[in-house]
C-alpha positions, 0 to 999 in steps of 0.5 A: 299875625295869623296862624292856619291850619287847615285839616280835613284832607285824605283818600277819597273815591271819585265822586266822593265828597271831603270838607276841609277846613282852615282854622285861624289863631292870633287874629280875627279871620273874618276881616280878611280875604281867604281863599284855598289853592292848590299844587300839584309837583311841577305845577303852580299854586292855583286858586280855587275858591276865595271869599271876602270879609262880606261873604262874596265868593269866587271859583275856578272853573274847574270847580264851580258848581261842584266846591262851596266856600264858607266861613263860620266867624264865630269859630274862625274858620273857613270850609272848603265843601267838595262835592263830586271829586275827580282825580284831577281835583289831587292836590295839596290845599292850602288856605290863605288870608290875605289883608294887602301884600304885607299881610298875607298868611298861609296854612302848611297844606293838606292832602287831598286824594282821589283815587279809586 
């Protein structure tokens, strides 16, 4: 069993830069994919960016160039670096650590607006 929690959202200007990050507990994180999506009312979860146990990344379009995923083994946490919001970028993010379909955790999300 893992527990998340992920912190770091808030209010931010457009063009602004925020860090969330998503702290386990209960297990060790780094022997699992992680990856953080996000949801809009009305809208399905999407994924943003996802990182494996060897530290391959993945992003969605939208956010490639401009999000960095990351994970610190020793504190047991993955980031989420956000750089050059954009209002379209409002959401509330959620980690999750998947192993295989009958393990797969998820955080209580955070909230990320970006608004001038």
């Amino acid at each position: 069993q893992v527990q998340l929690v992920e912190s770091g959202g808030g209010l931010v200007q457009p063009g602004g830069s925020l860090r969330l990050s998503c702290a386990a507990s209960g297990s060790t994180l780094s022997i699992y994919v992680v990856g953080w999506y996000r949801q809009v009312p009305g809208k399905q979860r999407e994924l943003v960016a996802a990182i494996t146990s060897g530290g391959s990344t993945n992003y969605a379009d939208s956010v490639r160039g401009r999000f960095t995923i990351s994970r610190d083994n020793a504190e047991n946490t993955v980031y989420l670096q956000m750089n050059r919001l954009k209002p379209e970028d409002t959401a509330v993010y959620y980690c999750n650590a998947y192993l295989r379909a009958t393990m797969t955790f998820w955080g209580q999300g955070t909230q990320v607006t970006v608004s001038s």
